[in-house]
N, C-alpha and C positions, 0 to 999 in steps of 0.2 A: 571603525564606524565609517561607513562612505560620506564621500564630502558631496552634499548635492544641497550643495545652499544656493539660491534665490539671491542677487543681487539688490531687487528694489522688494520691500515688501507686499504679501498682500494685503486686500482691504482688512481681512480677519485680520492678521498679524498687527495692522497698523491701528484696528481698531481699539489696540487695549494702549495707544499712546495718547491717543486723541481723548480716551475719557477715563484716566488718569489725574488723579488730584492729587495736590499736597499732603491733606489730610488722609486719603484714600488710595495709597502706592498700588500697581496694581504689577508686581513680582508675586513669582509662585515660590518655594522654600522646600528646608527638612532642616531637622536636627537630629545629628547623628550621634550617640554615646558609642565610647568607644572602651576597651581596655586598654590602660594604662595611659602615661602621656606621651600622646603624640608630640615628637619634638618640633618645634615650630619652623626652624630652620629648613631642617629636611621634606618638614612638610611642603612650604614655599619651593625648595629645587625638585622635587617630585613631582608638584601641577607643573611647572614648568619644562620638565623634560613631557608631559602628555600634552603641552597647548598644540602642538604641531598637526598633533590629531583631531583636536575643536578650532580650527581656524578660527570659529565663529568668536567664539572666547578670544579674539584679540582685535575684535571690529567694534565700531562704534558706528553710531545712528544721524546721521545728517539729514535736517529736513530741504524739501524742495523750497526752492523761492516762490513766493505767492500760494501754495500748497497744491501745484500746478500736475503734483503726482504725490501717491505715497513714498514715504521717507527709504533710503536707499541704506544698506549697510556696508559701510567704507572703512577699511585698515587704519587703526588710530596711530598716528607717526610718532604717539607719546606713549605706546605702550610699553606697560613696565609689570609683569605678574607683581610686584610688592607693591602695588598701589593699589591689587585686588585683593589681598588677601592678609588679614590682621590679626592682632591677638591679645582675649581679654582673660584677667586671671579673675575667678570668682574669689570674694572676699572667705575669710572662714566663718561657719565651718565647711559650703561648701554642699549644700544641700540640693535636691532636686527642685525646690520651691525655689531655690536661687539662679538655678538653672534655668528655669522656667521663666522668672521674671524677668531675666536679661537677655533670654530669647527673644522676649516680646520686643523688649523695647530697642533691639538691635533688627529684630524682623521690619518694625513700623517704619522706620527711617527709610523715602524713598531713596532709589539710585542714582547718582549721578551721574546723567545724561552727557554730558562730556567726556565718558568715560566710557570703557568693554560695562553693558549692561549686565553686570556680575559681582557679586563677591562674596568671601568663605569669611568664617571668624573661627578659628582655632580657640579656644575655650579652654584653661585647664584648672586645676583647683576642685574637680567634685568629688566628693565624699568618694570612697570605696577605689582611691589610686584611680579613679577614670577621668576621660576627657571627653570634648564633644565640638565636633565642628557642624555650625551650622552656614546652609551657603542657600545666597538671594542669585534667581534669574530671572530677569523679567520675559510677564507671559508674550509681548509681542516677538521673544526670541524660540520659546520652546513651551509647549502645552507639557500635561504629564506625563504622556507615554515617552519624549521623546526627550523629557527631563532624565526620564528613567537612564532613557539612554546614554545621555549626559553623566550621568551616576556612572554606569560602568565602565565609561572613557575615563575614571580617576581612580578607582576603585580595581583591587584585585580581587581574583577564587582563590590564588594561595598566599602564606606568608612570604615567599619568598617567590616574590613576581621577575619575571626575564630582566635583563638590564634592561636600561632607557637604551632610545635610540640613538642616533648622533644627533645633535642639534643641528636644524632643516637653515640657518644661515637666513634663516625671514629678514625681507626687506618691505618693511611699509611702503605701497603704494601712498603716492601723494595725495593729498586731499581733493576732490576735483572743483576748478571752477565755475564761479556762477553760469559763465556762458553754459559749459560745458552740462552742467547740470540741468540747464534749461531745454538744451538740446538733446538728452538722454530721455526726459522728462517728454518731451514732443514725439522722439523717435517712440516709445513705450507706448504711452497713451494712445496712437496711431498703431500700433500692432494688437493692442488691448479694441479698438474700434474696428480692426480687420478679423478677429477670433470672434467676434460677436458677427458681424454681417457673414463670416461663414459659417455661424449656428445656424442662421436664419436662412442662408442656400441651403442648407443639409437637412431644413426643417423641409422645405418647398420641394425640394430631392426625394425625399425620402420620410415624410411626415409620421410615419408610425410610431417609431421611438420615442421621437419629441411628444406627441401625442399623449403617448402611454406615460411618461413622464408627469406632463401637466396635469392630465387625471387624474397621479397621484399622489401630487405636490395642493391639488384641490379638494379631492377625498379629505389628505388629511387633517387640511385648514379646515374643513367643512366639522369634522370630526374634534378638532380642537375648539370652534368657536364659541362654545361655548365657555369655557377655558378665559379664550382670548378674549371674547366683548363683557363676562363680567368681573369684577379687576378681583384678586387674589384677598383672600380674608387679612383682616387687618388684625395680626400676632401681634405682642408686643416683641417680636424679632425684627420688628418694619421701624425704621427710626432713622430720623436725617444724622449723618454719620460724622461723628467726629475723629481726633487722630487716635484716639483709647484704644487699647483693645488688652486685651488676655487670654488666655489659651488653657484648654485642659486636654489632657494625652490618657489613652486606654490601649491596652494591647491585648489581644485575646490567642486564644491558641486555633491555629488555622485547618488543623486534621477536625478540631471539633466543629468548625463551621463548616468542613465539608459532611461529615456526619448529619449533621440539621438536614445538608441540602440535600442530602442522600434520602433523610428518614420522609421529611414533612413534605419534598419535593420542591422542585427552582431553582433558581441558579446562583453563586454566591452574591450577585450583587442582588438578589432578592432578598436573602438571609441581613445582610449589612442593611437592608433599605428599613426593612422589618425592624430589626434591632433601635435603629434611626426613629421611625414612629415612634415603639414605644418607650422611649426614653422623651421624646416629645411630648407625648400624652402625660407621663409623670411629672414631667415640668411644669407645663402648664397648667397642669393639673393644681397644682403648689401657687402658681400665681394667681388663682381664681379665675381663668380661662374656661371657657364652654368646652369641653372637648368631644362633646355630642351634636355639635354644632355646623359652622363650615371647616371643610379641610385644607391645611397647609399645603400650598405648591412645593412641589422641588424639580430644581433644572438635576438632572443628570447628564451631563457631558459623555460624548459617545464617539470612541474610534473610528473614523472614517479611512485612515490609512489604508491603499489598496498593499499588497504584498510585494510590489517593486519602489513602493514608498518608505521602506524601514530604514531606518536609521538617519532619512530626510527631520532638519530640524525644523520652527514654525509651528502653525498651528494647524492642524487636518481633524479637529472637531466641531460634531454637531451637537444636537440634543433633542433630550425626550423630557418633555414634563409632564410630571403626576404630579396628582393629590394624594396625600398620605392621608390613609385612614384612622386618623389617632380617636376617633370612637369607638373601634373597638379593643375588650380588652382584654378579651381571650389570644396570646401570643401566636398560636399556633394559626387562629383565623386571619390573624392580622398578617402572618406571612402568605396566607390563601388569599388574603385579596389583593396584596403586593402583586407579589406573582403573577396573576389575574389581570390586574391595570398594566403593566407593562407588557406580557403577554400583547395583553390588545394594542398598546402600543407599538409594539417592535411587527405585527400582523398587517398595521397601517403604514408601517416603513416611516414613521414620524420623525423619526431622526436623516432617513433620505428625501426625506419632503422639505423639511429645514435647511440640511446640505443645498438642495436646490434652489430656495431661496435665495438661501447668504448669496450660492453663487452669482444669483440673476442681481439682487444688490448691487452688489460687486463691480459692476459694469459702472456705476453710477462715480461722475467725477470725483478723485481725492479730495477735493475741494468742500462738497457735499459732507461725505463723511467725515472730516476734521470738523467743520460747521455743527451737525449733529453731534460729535463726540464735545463740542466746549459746551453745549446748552446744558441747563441746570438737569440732576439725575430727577429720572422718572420715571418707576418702575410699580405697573401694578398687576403684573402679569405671573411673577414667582416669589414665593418668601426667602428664600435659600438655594443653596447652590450646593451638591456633593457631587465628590469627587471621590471615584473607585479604582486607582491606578494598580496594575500586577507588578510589584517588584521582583526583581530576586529572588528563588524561593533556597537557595543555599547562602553559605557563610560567607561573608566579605570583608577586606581588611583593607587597610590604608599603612602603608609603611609599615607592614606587618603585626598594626593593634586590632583585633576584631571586632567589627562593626556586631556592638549588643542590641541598638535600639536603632531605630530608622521613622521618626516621624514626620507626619507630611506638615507644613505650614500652609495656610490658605488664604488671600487676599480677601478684604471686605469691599463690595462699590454696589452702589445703586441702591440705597437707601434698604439692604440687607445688612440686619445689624449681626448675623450668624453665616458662618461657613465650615464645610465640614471635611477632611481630608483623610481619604482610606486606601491604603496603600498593606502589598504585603512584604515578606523577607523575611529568610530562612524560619519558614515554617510558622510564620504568626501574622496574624493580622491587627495592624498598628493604625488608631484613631487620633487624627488631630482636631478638636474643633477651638476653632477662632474666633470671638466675639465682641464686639464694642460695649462696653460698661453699661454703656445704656440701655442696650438691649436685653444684655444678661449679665447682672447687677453679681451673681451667685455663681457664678459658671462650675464651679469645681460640685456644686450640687446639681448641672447637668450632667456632669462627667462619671458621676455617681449613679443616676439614670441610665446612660450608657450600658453601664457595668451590670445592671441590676435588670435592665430589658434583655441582655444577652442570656444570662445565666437562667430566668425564666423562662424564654426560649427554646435553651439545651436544656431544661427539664422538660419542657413540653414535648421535646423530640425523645424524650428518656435516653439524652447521652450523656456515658460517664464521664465526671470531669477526671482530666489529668492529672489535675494539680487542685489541694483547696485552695481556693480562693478567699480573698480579704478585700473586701468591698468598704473603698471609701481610705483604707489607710495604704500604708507602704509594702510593697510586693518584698517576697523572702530574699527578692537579687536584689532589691532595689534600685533598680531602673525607675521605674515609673512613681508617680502619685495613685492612680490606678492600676497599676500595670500588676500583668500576672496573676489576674481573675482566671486564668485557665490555663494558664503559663505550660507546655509539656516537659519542660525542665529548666532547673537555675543555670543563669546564664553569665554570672557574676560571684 
């Protein structure tokens, strides 16, 4: 993976430090089941022959004095891989409910900021000879895509990966001082005020492109405002956020949802969005919710990475929001109108009009945005947040046990009591949704919904399933709680 790291953060990147709460960690995750047990040992000297290749993984976050620039990422002098990565044995028997519930509560726990903002938990003790490591990174270090990428810097294609390299003899850089900091902090901020005053030569230069720009960066505020000035229905998924949360996992099989895409038309993350409504519409349907009523917002997060940007970590996303149609409840229309809304979305360049924002934002002193990110959350513009990330789509193993399940974990902030995480690998498409109690009291009967909107769906589309499916109890591999509703073989 090329090393093209960023010394000071940007405003995005730094954004998710600044409005960060105790109760409200805001790291992105996975939990990964694996066959057999990973020995924990090995495991520890194995990330540690790969850190050489994530540098980032052995930096820590230093803020500015006075918050005179965004925070800078500096060599921790106390770095130790065994003080990132630990190891919990689940009690017997060992169950995937067990799995699940010490997920959570090893997910919640925010990172230690004095520390490489990281860490893995090696997990052994579940049912069926399997183990599972789940690993915390916080979003101001890596958004999804480039999580992913993170993932295949530890992760092999075979079970028997090349030797480690020779160990790189790393020497921490020393911590830098305040003067010093203060003078990085000036020189930065002074070339950050020279990249802007030659936007504005290049505009006066050459004004067409800026032009066409701002047209339609206006277009598609003008085109959202409605959206924006009246504030998002109030779900009971809208709730001031406490530390709770809980999580339910679904896995589906991925050739079928290319089938859907193929039969009914759109693109997969049409298919997942569709599925998403109406598992919504069921829920709320069950809470005595209007669902004929006004529609749910949802942020979808959207790759901006240009093609010499890969494998760069940070954050390089924008975003598109829709309102999900959970009125209607014919499946097949409900992905006709999905499709449709985004369509016009992605027509409007909504997600380059936002990019354009953030950037003009951006400009605005670190000072500013620290300020902003401590004020109380307040959010009346989306109900939820999903995430579509492309993993993998063949087999992976970690010291030679094979990665069976690959779920995404998702942070909760901004008075979003729901988040949703869809990620794929080897051949299946894996659901994680993350909820605070409050807001979804039931959640393993949203997770049910999930299971139950998808399969309605692939009947709509008249596609065979793979595998039968058991909706609500334990799949034939037992992986999952839901898992293997359309499984295309056991995997366990």
């Amino acid at each position: 993976m090329p090393n093209k790291l960023n010394h000071r953060m940007t405003a995005q990147d730094a954004a998710f430090l600044y409005l960060e709460r105790s109760h409200a960690p805001l790291h992105i995750g996975s939990l990964g089941v694996y066959e057999g047990q990973i020995p924990f040992q090995r495991f520890v000297e194995h990330i540690a022959s790969r850190i050489p290749s994530i540098p980032r993984y052995r930096q820590r976050v230093l803020f500015v004095p006075f918050g005179l620039a965004h925070p800078t990422w500096e060599d921790d002098p106390d770095f130790d891989v065994e003080r990132q990565i630990f190891f919990t044995e689940l009690p017997a028997p060992g169950t995937f409910e067990q799995l699940k519930e010490l997920s959570v509560e090893l997910f919640k726990e925010p990172l230690d900021r004095t520390k490489p903002l990281w860490e893995m938990h090696v997990i052994h003790g579940l049912e069926g000879d399997r183990s599972a490591i789940l690993c915390k990174v916080h979003h101001c270090m890596v958004d999804g895509v480039s999580g992913i990428e993170l993932l295949m810097a530890v992760v092999d294609i075979t079970q028997e990966p090349a030797p480690p390299p020779e160990p790189d003899n790393w020497q921490p850089k020393p911590l830098p001082t305040t003067s010093s900091q203060l003078a990085d902090a000036f020189w930065d901020n002074l070339e950050t005020q020279r990249e802007m005053w030659q936007e504005i030569g290049e505009t006066i230069l050459d004004p067409r492109a800026r032009i066409q720009r701002s047209q339609d960066v206006a277009r598609s505020m003008t085109n959202a405002s409605p959206w924006m000035s009246r504030p998002a229905p109030r779900t009971p998924f809208t709730t001031k956020l406490d530390a709770g949360r809980h999580v339910a996992f679904s896995e589906m099989s991925f050739p079928e949802i290319r089938e859907i895409r193929t039969t009914l038309g759109g693109t997969v993350n049409d298919v997942v969005l569709a599925i998403i409504t109406g598992a919504l519409r069921g829920y709320l349907e069950t809470r005595g919710y209007d669902v004929s009523g006004e529609e749910p917002r949802v942020a979808v997060p959207v790759n901006i990475r240009m093609e010499d940007e890969e494998g760069a970590l940070g954050n390089r996303i924008s975003f598109m929001l829709t309102p999900l149609p959970i009125g209607e409840a014919d499946p097949a229309k409900r992905l006709e109108a999905v499709r449709g809304r985004l369509d016009t979305l992605k027509a409007e360049n909504q997600a380059g009009a936002m990019e354009s924002f953030t950037r003009l934002a951006s400009y605005a002193p670190a000072s500013w945005h620290a300020f902003a990110g401590s004020l109380p959350p307040s959010n009346t513009v989306v109900n939820m947040i999903c995430t579509n990330v492309p993993g993998p789509m063949i087999p992976l193993y970690s010291i030679g046990h094979l990665l069976l399940a690959h779920y995404p974990l998702v942070p909760l902030s901004m008075d979003m009591g729901i988040g949703i995480g869809v990620t794929t690998y080897n051949q299946k498409l894996f659901f994680g949704v993350m909820a605070n109690p409050q807001a979804v009291p039931d959640i393993e009967r949203l997770g049910q919904f999930i299971d139950e909107s998808y399969l309605a769906l692939r009947e709509a589309a008249g596609v065979q399933p793979s595998d039968v499916p058991e909706i609500g109890g334990h799949s034939t591999n037992g992986v999952g709680e839901h898992a293997n509703v359309a499984a295309p073989q056991a995997t366990g």
